[in-house]
C-alpha positions in Angstrom: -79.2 220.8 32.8 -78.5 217.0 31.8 -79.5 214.8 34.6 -75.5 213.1 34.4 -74.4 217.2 34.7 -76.3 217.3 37.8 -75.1 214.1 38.9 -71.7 214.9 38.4 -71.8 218.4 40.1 -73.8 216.9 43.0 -70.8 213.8 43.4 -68.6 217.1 43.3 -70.4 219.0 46.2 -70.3 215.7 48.3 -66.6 215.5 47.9 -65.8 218.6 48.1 -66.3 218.4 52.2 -65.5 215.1 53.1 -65.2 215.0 56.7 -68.9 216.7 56.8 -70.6 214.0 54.3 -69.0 211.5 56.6 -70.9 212.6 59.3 -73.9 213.2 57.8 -73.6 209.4 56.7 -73.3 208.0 59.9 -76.7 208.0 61.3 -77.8 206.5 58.0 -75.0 204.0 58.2 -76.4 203.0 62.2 -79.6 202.5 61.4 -79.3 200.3 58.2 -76.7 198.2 60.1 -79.3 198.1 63.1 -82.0 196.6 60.6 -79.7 194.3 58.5 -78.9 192.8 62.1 -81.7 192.2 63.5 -83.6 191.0 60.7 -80.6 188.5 60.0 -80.7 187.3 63.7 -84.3 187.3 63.5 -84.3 185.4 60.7 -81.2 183.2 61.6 -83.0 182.7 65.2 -86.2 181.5 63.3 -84.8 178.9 61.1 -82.9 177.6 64.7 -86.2 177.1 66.2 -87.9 175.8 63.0 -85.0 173.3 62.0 -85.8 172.4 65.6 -89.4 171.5 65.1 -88.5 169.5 61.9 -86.1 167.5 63.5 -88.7 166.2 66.0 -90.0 163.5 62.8 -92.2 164.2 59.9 -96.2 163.8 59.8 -96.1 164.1 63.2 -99.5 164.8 65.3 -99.9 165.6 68.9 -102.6 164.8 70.9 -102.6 166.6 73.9 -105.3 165.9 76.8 -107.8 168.8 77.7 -109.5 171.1 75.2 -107.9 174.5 73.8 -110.2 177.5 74.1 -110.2 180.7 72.1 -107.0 181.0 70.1 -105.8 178.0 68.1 -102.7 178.8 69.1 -103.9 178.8 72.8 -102.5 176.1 75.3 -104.4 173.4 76.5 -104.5 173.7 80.6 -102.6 170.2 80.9 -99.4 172.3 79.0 -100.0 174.9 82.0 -99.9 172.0 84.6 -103.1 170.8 84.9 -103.7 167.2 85.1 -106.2 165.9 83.0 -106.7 162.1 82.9 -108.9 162.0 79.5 -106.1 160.0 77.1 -105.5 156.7 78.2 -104.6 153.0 77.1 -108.1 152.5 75.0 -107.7 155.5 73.3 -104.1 154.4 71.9 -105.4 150.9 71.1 -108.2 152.3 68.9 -106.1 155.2 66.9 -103.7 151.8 66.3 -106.3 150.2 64.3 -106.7 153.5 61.8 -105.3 152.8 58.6 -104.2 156.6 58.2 -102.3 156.2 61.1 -98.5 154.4 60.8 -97.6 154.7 64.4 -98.8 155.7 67.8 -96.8 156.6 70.7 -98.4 157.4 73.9 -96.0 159.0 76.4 -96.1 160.2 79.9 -93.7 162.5 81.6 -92.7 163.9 84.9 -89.1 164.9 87.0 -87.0 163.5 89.4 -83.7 162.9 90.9 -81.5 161.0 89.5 -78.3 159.5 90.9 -75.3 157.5 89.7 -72.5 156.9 92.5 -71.4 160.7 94.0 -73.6 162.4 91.1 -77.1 163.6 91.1 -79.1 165.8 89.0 -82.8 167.0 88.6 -84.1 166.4 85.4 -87.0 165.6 83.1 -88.0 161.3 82.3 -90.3 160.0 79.8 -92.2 157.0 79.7 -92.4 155.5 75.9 -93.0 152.9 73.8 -90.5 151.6 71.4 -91.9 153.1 68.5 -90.9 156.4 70.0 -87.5 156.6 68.8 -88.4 155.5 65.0 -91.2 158.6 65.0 -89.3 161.0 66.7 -85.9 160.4 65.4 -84.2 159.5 68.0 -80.9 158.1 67.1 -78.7 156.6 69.8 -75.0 157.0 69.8 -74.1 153.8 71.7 -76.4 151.2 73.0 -79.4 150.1 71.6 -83.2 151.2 72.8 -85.4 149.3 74.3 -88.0 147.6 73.1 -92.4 147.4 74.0 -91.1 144.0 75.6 -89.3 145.4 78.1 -91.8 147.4 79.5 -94.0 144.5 79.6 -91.9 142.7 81.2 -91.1 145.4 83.3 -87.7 145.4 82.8 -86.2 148.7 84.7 -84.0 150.0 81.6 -83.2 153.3 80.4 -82.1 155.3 77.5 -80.2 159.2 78.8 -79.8 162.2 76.6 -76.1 163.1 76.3 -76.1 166.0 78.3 -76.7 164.0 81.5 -74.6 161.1 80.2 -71.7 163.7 80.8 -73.4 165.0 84.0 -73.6 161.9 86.1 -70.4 159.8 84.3 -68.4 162.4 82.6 -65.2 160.5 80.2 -66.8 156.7 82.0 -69.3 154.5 79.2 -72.6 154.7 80.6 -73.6 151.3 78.6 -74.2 149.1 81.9 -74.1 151.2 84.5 -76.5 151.1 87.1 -78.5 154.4 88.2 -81.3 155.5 90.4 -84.5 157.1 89.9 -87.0 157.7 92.9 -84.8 154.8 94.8 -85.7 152.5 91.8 -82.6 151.4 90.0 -82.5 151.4 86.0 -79.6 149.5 84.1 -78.5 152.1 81.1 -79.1 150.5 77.7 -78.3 153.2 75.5 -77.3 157.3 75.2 -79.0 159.5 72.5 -77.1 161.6 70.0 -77.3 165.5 70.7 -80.7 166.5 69.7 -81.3 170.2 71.2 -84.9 171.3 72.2 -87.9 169.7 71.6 -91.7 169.9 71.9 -92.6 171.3 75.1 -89.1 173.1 75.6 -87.9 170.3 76.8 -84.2 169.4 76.8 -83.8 166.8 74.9 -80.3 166.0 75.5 -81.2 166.3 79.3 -83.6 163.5 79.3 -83.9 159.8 80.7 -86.5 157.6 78.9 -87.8 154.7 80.2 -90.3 151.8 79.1 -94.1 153.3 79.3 -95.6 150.8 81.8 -92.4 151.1 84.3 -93.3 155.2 84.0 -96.8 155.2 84.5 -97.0 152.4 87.3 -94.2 152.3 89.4 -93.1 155.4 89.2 -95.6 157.9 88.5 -98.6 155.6 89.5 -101.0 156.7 87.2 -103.4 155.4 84.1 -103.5 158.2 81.8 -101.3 159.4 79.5 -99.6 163.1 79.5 -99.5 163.4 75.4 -99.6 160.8 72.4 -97.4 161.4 69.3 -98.7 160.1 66.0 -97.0 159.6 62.7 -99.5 159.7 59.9 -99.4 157.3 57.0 -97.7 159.1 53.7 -100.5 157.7 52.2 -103.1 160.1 53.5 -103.0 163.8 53.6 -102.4 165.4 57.3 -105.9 166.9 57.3 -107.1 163.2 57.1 -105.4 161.9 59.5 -106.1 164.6 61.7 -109.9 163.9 61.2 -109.6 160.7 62.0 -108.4 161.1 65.3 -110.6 163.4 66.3 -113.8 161.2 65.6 -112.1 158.0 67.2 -111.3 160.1 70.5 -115.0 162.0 70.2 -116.4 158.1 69.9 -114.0 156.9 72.6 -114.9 159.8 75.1 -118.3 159.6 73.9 -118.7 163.6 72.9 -121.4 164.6 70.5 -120.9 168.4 70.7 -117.4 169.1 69.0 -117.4 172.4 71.7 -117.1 170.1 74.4 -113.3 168.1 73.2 -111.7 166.9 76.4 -108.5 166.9 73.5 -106.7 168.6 71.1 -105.2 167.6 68.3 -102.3 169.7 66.8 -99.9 168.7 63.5 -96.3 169.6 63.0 -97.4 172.3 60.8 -100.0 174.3 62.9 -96.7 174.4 65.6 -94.4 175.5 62.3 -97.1 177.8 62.0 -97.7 179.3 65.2 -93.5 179.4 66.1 -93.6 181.4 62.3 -95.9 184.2 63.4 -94.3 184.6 67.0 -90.9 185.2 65.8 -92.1 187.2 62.6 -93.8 189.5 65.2 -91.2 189.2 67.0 -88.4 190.8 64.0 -91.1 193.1 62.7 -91.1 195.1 66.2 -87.2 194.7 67.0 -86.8 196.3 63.2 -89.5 198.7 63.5 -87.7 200.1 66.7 -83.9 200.0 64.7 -85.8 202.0 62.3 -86.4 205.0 64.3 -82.4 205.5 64.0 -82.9 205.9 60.4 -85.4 208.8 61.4 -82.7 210.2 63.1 -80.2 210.2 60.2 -82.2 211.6 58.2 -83.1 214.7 60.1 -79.6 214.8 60.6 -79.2 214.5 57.0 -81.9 217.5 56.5 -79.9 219.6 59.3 -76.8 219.3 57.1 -78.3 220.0 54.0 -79.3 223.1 55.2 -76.3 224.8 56.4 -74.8 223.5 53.3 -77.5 225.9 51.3 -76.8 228.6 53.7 -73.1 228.1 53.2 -73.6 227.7 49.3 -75.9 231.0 48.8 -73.3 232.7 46.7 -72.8 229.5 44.5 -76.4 229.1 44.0 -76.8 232.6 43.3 -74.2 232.8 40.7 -75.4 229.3 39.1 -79.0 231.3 38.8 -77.4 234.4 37.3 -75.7 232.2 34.3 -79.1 230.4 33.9 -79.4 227.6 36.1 -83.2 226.8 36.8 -84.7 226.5 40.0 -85.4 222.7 39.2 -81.6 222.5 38.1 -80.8 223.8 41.9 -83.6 221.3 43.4 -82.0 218.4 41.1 -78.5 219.5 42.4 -79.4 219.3 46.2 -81.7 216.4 46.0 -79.1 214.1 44.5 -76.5 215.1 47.0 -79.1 214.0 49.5 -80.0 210.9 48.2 -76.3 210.2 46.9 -75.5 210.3 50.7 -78.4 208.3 52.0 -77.2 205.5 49.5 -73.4 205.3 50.4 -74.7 205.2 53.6 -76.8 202.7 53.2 -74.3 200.7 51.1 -71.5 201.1 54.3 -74.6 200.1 56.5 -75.2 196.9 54.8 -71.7 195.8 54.8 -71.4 196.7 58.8 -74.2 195.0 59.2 -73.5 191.4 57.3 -70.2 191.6 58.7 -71.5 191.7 62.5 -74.2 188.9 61.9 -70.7 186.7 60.0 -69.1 187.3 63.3 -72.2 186.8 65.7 -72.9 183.4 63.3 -69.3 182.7 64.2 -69.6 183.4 67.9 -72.8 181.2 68.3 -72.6 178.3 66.4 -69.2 177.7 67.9 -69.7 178.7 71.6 -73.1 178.8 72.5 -75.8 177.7 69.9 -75.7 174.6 68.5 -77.1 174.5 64.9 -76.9 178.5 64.7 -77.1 179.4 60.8 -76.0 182.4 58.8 -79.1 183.9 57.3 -78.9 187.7 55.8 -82.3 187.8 53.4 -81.9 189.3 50.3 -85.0 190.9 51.4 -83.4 192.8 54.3 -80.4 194.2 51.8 -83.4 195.2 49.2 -85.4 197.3 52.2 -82.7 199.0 53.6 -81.2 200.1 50.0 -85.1 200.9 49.5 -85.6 202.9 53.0 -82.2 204.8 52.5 -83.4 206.0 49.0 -86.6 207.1 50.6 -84.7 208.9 53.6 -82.9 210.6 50.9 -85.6 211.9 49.3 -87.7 212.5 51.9 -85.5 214.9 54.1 -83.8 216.1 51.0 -86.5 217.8 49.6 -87.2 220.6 52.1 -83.7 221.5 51.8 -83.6 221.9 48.1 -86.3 223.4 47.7 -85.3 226.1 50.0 -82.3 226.6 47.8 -84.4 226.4 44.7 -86.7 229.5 46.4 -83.4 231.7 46.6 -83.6 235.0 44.4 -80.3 235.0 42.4 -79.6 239.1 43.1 -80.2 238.1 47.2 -77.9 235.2 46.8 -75.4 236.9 45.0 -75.2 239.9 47.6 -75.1 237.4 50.9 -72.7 238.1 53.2 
């Protein structure tokens, strides 16, 4: 038999019960539609937090105080709370004088109350220098920021995220207005733009910043520094730059033995890096565990296909008494399998795309800010792929099972 015979009679047998092939699809049309959707959200949810990391500035480096052990990716104990007081003034002064360098920008960080009039809220302040807002692209919306004279001059000012711009003085200009941190009052001089999440999860639209030395002396009272954010010079490659500060902190903190860093020293990409692999991992498992539906469907799928050959023994009979082969039979079965598998998996796709459309829709307009629509072509390619293979796969015992039949047995079945 021609293969487009076979093809044609097998499109026939699917047809021919309707309401059955529809069922037999639906497993198949579940578990493609679970894998579009969470490898779109997976993706979609990756390119949030990675968009994220990007938006922090470009060439950035981050020198955080105390030394990482084991794992690159492992946290240095001053991000689990420890205070470590190796990163201060000297430090900053010397990576200022390194050509591959552009910009250095010690910070310092802790949380407090803060108050305006009948409002109060608990959040997160930051002590910088001026060159903070260049490197980490932070535009202000109204106002101006201030400036390294300010905090030598102590000046109590302060720029606030938006967030707590509505918090504490909802539809009223903050510009001018007077607030207090720690019983220390601080004349607003500027509000950010909306900027989301940043390093550190911290909310950066929840945020006061204030003038470095205001931060460290008067209100936190300390000499150190919490974390220094460095802007390399376009000039040099990262892995320069990131050299170089390592063997001006190592000559600064006096360390001969590179296993005994009181510092790390991480670039934007080894974070782009490690945020990749978490939510890869991440997508990989969720799909993994939306393909075990597709398992399902296709013993459903193999269940089916053998009642239909039980049902069909006269036919196949007959077709073996006018000369039909037993790989004309297999051919016959096999394609109705796999012809299901793929409308399936065509009807999964489409359910799929069209509930990540409407979950894109949902998010970026209710609760995500800078949600995107991301179906991968390479989502649609595996689950056309998989749906083929489930076809195949639990197609084949049941043809061959009709294939086996002896045409005088078939033909007297009752």
């Amino acid at each position: 038999m021609r293969f487009r015979d076979a093809l044609t009679t097998a499109t026939a047998g699917v047809r021919h019960a309707k309401v059955r092939s529809a069922l037999t699809m639906l497993g198949i049309v579940i578990g493609i539609a679970s894998v579009i959707i969470l490898m779109s959200i997976g993706r979609s949810a990756e390119n949030l937090i990675l968009d994220q990391v990007r938006s922090t500035g470009s060439n950035l480096i981050f020198v955080i105080p105390g030394a990482t052990k084991g794992s690159r990716f492992a946290s240095p104990a001053s991000v689990q709370g420890v205070v470590i007081k190796t990163l201060v003034r000297e430090d900053a002064d010397n990576l200022r004088r390194e050509p591959a360098l552009s910009a250095v920008a010690p910070e310092v960080r802790g949380q407090a109350r803060v108050v305006y009039e009948n409002n109060d809220t608990t959040v997160t302040f930051e002590g910088v220098p001026e060159e903070f807002f260049r490197i980490r692209n932070f535009n202000l919306s109204r106002g101006y920021p201030f400036t390294n004279i300010d905090s030598d001059s102590l000046n109590r000012v302060t720029v606030i995220g938006s967030k707590l711009a509505e918090t504490l003085f909802g539809q009223i200009d903050p510009v001018g207005k007077n607030l207090r941190i720690k019983n220390l009052s601080f004349r607003v001089v500027g509000v950010l733009e909306p900027k989301g999440m940043g390093p550190m999860g911290i909310d950066q639209d929840n945020v006061v910043l204030l003038p470095l030395l205001i931060a460290q002396k008067q209100i936190l009272g300390i000499d150190h520094y919490n974390l220094m954010t460095i802007q390399g010079n376009e000039a040099y490659t990262m892995d320069y730059a990131k050299n170089r500060i390592t063997s001006i902190l190592r000559e600064d903190h006096r360390i001969t033995d590179p296993d005994k860093d009181d510092f790390t020293v991480r670039t934007q990409e080894d974070a782009l890096d490690m945020l990749g692999n978490i939510t890869g991992i991440l997508t990989a498992f969720l799909t993994s565990i939306a393909s075990i539906s597709l398992i399902v469907g296709g013993i459903g799928i193999m269940n089916i296909m053998l009642v239909s050959v039980v049902e069909r023994t006269k036919e196949i009979g007959l077709r073996k008494a006018v000369g039909a082969t037993n790989w004309d039979i297999l051919e016959q079965f096999l394609l109705e399998s796999i012809i299901l598998t793929l409308l399936g998996g065509v009807i999964g796709i489409l359910v799929g795309a069209a509930f990540v459309g409407l979950a894109y829709l949902i998010l970026s307009r209710t609760l995500v800010s800078g949600w995107t629509f991301a179906l991968p072509a390479s989502a649609i390619g595996l689950a056309a792929l998989v749906s083929t293979l489930t076809g195949l796969a639990f197609g084949i015992y049941p043809a061959s099972q009709a294939a086996k039949k002896n045409p005088i047995d078939a033909l007297r079945y009752e």
